[in-house]
C-alpha positions as CSV (number, residue, x, y, z in Angstrom):
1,X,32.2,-42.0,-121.9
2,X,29.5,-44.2,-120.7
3,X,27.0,-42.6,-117.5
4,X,28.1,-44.9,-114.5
5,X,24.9,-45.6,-112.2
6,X,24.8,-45.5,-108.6
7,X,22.5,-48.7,-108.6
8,X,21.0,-51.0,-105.3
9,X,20.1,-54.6,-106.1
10,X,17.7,-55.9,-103.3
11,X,16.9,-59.6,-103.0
12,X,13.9,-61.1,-100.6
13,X,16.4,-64.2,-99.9
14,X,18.7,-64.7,-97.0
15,X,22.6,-63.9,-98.7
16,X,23.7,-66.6,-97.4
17,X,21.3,-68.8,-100.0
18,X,24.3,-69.5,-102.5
19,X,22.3,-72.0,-103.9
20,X,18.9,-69.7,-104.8
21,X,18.8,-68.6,-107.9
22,X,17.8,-65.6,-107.4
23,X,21.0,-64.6,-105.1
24,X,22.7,-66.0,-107.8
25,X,21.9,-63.9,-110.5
26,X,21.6,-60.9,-108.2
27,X,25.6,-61.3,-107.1
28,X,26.6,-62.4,-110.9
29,X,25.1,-59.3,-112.4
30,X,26.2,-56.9,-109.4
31,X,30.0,-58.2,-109.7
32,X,29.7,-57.5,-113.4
33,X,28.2,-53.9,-113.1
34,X,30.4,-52.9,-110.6
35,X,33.1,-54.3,-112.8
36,X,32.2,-51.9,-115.7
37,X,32.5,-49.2,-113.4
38,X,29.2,-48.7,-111.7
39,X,28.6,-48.2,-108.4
40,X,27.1,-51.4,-106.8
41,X,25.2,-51.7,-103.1
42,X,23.2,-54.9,-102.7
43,X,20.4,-55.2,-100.1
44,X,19.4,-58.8,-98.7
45,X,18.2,-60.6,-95.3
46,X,20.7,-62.5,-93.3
47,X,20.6,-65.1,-91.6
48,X,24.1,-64.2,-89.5
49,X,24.0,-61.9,-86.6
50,X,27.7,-60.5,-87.1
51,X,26.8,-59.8,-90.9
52,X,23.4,-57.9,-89.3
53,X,25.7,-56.0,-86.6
54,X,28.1,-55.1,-89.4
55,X,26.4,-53.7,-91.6
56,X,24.0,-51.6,-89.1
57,X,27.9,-50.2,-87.7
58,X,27.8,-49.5,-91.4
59,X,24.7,-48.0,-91.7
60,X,25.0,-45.5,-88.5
61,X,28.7,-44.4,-89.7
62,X,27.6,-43.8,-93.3
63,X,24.6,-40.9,-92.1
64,X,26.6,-37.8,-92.4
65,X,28.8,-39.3,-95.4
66,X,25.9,-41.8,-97.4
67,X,28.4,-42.1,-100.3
68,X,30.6,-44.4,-97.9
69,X,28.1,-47.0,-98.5
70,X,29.4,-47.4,-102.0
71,X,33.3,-46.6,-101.4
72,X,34.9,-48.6,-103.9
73,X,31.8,-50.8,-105.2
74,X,33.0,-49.8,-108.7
75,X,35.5,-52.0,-108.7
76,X,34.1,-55.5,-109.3
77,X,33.2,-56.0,-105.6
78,X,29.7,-54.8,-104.8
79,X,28.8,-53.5,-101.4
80,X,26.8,-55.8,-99.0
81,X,24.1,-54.5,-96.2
82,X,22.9,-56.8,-94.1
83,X,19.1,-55.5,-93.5
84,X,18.1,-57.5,-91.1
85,X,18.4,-61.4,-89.4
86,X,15.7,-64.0,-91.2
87,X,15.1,-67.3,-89.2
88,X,12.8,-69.8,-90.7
89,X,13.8,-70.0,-94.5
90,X,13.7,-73.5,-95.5
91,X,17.3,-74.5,-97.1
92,X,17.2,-73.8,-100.6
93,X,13.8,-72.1,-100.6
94,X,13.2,-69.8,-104.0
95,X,9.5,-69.4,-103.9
96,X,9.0,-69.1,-100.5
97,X,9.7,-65.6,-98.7
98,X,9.4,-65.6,-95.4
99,X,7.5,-62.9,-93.3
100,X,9.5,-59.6,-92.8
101,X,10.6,-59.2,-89.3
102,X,9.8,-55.6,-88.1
103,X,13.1,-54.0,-88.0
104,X,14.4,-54.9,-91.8
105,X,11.8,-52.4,-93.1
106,X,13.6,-49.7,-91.0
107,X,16.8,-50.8,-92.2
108,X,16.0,-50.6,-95.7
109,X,14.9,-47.1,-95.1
110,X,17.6,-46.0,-93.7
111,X,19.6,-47.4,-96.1
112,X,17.9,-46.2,-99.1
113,X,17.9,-42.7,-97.9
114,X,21.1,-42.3,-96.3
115,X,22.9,-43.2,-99.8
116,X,21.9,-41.4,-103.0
117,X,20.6,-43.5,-105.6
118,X,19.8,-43.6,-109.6
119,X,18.1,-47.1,-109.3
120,X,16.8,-49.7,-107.0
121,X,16.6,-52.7,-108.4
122,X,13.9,-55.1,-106.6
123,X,13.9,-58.7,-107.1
124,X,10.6,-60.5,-106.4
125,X,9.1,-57.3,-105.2
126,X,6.2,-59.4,-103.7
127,X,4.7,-58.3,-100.1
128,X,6.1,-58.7,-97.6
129,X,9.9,-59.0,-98.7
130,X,12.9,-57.0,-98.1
131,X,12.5,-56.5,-102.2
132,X,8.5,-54.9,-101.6
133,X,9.8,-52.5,-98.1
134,X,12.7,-51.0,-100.5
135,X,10.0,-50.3,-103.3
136,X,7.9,-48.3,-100.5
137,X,10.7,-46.6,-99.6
138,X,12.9,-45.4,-102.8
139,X,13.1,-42.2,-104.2
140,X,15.3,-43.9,-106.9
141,X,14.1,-44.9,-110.8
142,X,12.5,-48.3,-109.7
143,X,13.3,-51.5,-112.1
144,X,11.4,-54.8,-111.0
145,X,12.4,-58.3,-111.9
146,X,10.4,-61.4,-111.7
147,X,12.1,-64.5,-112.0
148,X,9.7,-67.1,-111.0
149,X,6.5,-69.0,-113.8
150,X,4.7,-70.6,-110.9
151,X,1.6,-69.5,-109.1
152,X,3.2,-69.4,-106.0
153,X,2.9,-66.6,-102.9
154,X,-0.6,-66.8,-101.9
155,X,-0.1,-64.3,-99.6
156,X,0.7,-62.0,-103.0
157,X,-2.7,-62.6,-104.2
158,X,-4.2,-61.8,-101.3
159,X,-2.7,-58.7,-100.9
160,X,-3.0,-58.1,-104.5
161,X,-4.2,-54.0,-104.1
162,X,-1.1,-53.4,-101.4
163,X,1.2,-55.2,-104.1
164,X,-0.5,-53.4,-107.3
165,X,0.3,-49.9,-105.7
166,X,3.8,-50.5,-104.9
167,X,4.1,-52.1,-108.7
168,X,2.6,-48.7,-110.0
169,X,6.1,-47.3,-108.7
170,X,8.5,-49.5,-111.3
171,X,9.6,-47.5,-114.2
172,X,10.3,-50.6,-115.9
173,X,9.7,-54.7,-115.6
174,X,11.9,-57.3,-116.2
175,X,10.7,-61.4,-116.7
176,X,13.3,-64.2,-116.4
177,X,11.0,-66.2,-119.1
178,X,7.8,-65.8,-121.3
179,X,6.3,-68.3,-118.7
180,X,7.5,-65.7,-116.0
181,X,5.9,-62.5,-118.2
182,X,2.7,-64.4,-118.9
183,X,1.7,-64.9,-115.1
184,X,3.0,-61.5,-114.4
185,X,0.6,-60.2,-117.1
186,X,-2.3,-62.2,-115.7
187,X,-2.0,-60.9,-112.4
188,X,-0.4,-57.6,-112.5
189,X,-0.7,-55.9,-115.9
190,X,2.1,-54.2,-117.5
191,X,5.0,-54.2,-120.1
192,X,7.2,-57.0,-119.0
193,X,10.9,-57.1,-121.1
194,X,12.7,-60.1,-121.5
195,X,15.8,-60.8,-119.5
196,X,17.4,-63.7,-118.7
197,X,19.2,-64.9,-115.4
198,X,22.3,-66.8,-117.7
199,X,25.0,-64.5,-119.2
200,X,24.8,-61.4,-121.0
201,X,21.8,-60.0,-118.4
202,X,24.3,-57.1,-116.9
203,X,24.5,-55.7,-120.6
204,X,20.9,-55.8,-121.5
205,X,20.5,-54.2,-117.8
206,X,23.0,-51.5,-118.8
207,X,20.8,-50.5,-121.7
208,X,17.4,-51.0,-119.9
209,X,18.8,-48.3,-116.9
210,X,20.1,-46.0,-120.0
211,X,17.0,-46.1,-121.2
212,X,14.6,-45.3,-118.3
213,X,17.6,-42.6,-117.1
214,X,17.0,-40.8,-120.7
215,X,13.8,-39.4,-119.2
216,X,14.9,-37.3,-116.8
217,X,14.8,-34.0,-117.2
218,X,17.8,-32.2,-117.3
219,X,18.6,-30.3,-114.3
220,X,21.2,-27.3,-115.7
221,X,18.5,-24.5,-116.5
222,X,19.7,-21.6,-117.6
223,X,22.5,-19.2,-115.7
224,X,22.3,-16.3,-117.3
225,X,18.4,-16.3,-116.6
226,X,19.1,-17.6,-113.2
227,X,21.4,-14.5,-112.4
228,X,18.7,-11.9,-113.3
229,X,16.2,-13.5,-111.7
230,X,17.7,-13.5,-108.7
231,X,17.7,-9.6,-108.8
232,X,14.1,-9.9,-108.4
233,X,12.3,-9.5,-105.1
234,X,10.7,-12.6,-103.8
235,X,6.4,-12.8,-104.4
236,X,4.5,-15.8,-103.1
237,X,2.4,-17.4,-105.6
238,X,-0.7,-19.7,-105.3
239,X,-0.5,-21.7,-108.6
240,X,-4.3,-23.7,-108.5
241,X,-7.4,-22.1,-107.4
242,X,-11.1,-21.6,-108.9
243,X,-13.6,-19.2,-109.3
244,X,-17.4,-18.9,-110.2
245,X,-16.8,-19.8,-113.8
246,X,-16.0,-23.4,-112.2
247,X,-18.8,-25.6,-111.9
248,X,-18.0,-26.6,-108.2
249,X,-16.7,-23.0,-106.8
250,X,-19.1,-19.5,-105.9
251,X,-16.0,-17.7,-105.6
252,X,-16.6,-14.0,-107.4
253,X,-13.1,-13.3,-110.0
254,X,-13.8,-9.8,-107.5
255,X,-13.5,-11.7,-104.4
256,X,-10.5,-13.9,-105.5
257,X,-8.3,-11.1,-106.4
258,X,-9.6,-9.0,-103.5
259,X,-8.0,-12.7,-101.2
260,X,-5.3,-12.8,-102.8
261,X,-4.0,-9.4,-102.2
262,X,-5.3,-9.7,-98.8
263,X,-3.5,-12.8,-98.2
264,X,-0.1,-11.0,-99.5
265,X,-0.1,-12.9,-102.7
266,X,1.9,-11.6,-105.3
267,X,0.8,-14.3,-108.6
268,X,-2.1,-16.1,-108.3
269,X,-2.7,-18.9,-111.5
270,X,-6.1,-19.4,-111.8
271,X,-7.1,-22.9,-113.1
272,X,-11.2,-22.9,-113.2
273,X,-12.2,-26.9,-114.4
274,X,-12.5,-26.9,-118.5
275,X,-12.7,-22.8,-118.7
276,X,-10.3,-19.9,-118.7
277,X,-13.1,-16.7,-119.1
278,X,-12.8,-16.6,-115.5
279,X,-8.8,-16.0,-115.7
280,X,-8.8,-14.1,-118.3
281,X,-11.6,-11.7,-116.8
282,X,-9.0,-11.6,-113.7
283,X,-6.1,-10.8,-115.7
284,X,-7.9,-8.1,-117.5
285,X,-8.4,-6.4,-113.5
286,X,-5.2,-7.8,-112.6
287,X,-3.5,-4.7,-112.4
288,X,-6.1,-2.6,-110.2
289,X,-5.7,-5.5,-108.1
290,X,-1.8,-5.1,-107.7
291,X,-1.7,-9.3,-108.3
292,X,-0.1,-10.9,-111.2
293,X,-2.8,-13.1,-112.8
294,X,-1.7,-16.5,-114.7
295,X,-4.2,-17.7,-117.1
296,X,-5.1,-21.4,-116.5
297,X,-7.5,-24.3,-117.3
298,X,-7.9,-27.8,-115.2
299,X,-8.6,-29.7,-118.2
300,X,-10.6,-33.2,-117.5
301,X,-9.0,-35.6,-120.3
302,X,-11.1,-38.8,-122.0
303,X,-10.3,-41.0,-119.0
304,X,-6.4,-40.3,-118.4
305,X,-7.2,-38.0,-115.3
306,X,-6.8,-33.9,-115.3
307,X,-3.7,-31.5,-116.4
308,X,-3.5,-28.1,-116.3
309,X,-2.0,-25.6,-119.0
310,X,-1.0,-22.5,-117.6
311,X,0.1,-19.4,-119.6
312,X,-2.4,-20.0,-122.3
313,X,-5.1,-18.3,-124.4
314,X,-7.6,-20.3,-125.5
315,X,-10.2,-22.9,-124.0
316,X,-9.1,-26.0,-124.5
317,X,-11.9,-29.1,-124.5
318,X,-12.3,-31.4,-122.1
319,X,-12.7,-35.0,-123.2
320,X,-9.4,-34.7,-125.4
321,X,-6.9,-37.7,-124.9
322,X,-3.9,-36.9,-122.4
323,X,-1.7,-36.5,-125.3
324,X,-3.9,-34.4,-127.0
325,X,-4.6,-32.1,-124.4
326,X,-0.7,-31.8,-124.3
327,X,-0.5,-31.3,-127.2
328,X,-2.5,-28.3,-127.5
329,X,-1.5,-26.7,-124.2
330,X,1.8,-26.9,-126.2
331,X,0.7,-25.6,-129.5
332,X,-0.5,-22.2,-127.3
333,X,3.3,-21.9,-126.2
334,X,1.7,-22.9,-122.6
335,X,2.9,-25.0,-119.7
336,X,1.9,-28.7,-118.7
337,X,1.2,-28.7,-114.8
338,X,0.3,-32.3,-113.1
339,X,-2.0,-31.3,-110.5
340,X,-2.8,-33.7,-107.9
341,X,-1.2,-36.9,-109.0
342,X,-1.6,-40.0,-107.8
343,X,-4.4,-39.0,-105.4
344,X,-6.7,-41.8,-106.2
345,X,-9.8,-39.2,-104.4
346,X,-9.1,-37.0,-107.8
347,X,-9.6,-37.7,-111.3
348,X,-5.8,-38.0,-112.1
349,X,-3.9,-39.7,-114.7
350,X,-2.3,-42.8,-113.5
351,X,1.3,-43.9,-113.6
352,X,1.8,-45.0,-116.8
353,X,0.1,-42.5,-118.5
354,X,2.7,-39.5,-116.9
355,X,5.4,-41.7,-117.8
356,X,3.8,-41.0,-121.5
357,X,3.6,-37.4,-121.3
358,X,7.2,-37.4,-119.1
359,X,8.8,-35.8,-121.8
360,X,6.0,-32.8,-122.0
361,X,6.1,-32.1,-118.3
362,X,7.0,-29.0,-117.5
363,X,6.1,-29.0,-113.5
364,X,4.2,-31.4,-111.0
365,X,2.2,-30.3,-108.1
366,X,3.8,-32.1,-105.1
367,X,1.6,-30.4,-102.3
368,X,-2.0,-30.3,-102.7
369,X,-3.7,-29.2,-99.0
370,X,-7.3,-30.7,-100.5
371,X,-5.8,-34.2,-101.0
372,X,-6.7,-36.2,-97.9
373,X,-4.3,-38.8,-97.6
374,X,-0.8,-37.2,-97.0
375,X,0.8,-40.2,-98.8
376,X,-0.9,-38.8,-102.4
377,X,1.7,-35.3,-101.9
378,X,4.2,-37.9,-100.4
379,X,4.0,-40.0,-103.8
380,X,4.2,-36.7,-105.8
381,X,7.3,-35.7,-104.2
382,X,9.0,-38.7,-104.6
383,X,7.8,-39.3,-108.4
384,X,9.2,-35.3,-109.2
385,X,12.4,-36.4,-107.5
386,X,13.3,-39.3,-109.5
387,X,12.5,-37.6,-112.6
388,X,13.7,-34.1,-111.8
389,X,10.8,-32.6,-112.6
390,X,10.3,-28.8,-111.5
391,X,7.9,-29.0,-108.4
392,X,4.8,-26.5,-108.5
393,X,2.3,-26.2,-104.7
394,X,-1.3,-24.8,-105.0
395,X,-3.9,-24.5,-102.7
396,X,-6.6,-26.0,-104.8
397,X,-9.2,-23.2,-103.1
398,X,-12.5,-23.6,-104.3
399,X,-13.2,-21.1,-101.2
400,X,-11.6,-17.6,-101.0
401,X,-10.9,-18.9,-96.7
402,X,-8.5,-21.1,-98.6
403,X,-6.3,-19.3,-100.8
404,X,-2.7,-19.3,-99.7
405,X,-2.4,-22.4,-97.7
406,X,0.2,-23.2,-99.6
407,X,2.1,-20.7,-101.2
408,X,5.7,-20.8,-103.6
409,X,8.5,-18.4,-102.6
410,X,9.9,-17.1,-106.0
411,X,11.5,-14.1,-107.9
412,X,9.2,-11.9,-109.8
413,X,8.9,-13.2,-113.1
414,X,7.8,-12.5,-116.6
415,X,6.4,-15.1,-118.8
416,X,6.8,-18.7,-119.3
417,X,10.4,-19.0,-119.2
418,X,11.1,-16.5,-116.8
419,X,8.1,-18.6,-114.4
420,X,10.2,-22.1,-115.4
421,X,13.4,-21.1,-114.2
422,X,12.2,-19.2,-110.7
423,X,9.7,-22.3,-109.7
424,X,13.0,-24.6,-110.3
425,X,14.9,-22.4,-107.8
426,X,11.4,-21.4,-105.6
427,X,10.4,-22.9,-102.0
428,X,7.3,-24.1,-101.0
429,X,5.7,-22.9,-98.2
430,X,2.8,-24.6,-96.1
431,X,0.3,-23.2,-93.5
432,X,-1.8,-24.8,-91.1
433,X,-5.2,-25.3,-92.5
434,X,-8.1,-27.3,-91.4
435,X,-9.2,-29.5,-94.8
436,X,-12.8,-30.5,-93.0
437,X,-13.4,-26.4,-92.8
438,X,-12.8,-25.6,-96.3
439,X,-14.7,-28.3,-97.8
440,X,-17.6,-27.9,-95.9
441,X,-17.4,-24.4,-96.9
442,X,-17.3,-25.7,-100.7
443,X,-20.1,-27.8,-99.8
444,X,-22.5,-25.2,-98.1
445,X,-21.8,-22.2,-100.9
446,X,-22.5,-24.8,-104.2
447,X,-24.0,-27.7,-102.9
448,X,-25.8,-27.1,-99.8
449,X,-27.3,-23.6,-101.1
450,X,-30.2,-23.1,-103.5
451,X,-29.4,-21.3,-106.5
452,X,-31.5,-18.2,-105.7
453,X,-29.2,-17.7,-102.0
454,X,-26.4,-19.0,-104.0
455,X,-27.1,-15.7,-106.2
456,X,-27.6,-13.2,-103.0
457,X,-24.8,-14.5,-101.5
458,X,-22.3,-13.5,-104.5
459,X,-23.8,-10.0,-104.4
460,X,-22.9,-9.4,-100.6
461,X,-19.8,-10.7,-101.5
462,X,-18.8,-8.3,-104.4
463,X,-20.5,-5.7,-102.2
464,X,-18.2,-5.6,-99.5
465,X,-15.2,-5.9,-102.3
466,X,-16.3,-3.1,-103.7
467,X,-16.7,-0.9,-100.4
468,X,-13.6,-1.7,-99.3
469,X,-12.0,-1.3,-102.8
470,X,-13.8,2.1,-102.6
471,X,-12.2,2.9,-99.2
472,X,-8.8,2.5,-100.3
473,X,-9.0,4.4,-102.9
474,X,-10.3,7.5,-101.1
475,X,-7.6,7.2,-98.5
């Protein structure tokens, strides 16, 4: 039996337009995708106040029960919402959108995440439009369609970096005409697939939306596993952190595991940039220490961003391709963890390239304390969503006063499978933690210190580790 999609269309044109043919396209393709049995909800700007009032009534009655929104949309007759009353769109108008008043963004919010969604659909995704607020605010598989092969929308141009971050979100393009795909290219690089607007567009849509679903990952796990693990008492774990075998980090392996316990960790991963002797020297104390020690490397790739392998044995080079560095994290029977993505203040592989790796992804890291902008986690989350990828947290310490800002609540576990299957059913946990403090603490112990009080300052450190090691093991 065919999968049946739970799919919004959203056009920047008032619905009343009859005569634009983007409307038109959008309603002949939503009436035949809800007539083959998909579930159908189209977003658009109004230009009648009763149409507006309606489908906000809508809106507010659908909040505890979202899935009211797309009552009987499978049925040939898609849903209509209403977003929000447009004004002064000239009759007939394709190329012109008009500015967004301030409520339809709201609107489109609410709507998007009050029903549950495999795709939004954006038409003429330019800013600002109805079509750019619901790409800001999915959490859907994101298909874009441009329809238009004139250089039109100033304003577009303008705004070209706002527009080219939202575009970074579409997991796959659409062009009316080569015309339309060669501007697009021009001005917004990417892979652009041909669709027309006349018949036969709902079947090639079908198979595009097929397509992009096929990368999900599957969500079933395993229950058996799932059933014994959940036997196993609860640890935190801290999954990315560095020590002194990190070029940026003065953190002692002594001092890190000496944290960690103090801090109540029960797994720590340690990921030091392009090395693992530092992990491996941890595991190999790991047990004195009474914390479970996860052998890691932050590997910088040639240009496509950071990943790190976890649960692996040997160094792996930096300066590798992205796929290669998979690759070999893979050939060591390890894990492929995405720290930091999107965070534009970290070397990170952009969107296209984790779309090329989706398939090798074993977790993302969704929370990040060190990333500055809150938006970076924000984008993680949503990206991990769409794709049901397991999320992973870390603290990202290169300081031992920052180790368990951010910890995940999981079952004990034992191994690479047995570590897949708790993070999928683990919590993340976050602490209040000043970012300023612990990176001017990175600063002043590698930076801002010579190399001789850098040296003096690592043996106080392991000094007072080892007295107070010393201590407990007298009492």
């Amino acid at each position: 039996m065919p999968v049946r999609f739970s799919i919004a269309h959203v056009t920047p044109y008032p619905w009343e337009d009859e005569d634009n043919e983007v409307n038109r396209h959008v309603a002949r393709v939503s009436a035949e995708l809800s007539g083959s049995g998909h579930r159908v909800l189209v977003l658009a700007p109004s230009r009648s106040q009763e149409r507006v009032r309606e489908s906000r009534r809508a809106l507010r009655g659908a909040r505890s029960r979202g899935h009211s929104l797309l009552a009987r949309s499978d049925r040939g007759t898609p849903s209509v919402i209403a977003v929000g009353e447009v004004l002064d769109v000239p009759s007939g108008a394709r190329r012109r959108v008009p500015a967004l008043p301030i409520d339809v963004a709201r609107t489109v919010e609410e709507a998007l995440t009050t029903v549950e969604l495999d795709f939004v659909h954006v038409h003429e995704p330019f800013a600002p439009s109805t079509s750019n607020a619901a790409l800001r605010h999915s959490r859907a598989l994101n298909i874009g369609s441009f329809h238009s092969s004139s250089e039109r929308l100033l304003s577009t141009l303008l705004a070209r970096r706002f527009v080219e971050t939202f575009f970074g979100r579409l997991d796959a393009r659409t062009a009316s005409s080569e015309a339309t795909a060669d501007l697009m290219r021009r001005h917004f690089g990417g892979e652009y697939e041909l669709l027309g607007d006349g018949d036969g567009a709902s079947g090639a849509l079908e198979r595009i939306y097929a397509a992009v679903a096929a990368r999900r990952h599957s969500t079933g796990g395993d229950p058996a596993l799932r059933r014994r693990l959940a036997a196993r008492p609860l640890i935190d774990v801290d999954l990315h952190m560095h020590t002194d075998h990190s070029h940026d980090c003065a953190t002692p392996v002594e001092v890190l595991l000496a944290s960690a316990r103090t801090q109540g960790l029960g797994a720590i991963a340690i990921t030091d940039h392009n090395e693992i002797s530092g992990a491996l020297e941890a595991r190999a104390h790991a047990a004195e220490a009474g914390v479970k020690v996860i052998v890691g490397e932050e590997v910088k790739t040639s240009g496509q961003g950071e990943v790190i392998g976890l649960f692996i044995e040997e160094k792996i080079p930096r300066g590798l391709s992205l796929q290669e560095t998979v690759a070999e994290i893979k050939r060591q029977g390890g894990l492929v963890y995405v720290p930091h993505p999107f965070d534009r203040m970290h070397a990170v592989p952009d969107y296209e390239h984790v779309l090329g790796i989706l398939d090798q992804v074993d977790a993302i890291e969704v929370f990040n304390p060190r990333v500055a902008i809150g938006a970076f986690n924000e984008e993680a989350v949503r990206f991990a969503a769409k794709y049901r990828i397991i999320a992973g947290a870390g603290s990202d310490s290169h300081v031992a006063q920052g180790l368990g800002s951010v910890r995940i609540r999981m079952n004990d576990f034992d191994g690479p499978r047995e570590f897949l299957q708790s993070l999928a059913d683990a919590d993340i946990v976050t602490r209040p933690s000043s970012l300023l403090y612990v990176q001017a603490l990175k600063f002043l112990q590698t930076r801002a210190t010579p190399p001789s009080a850098q040296r003096a300052s690592r043996a106080r450190k392991l000094k007072r580790v080892r007295r107070s090691s010393s201590g407990r093991a007298r009492n």
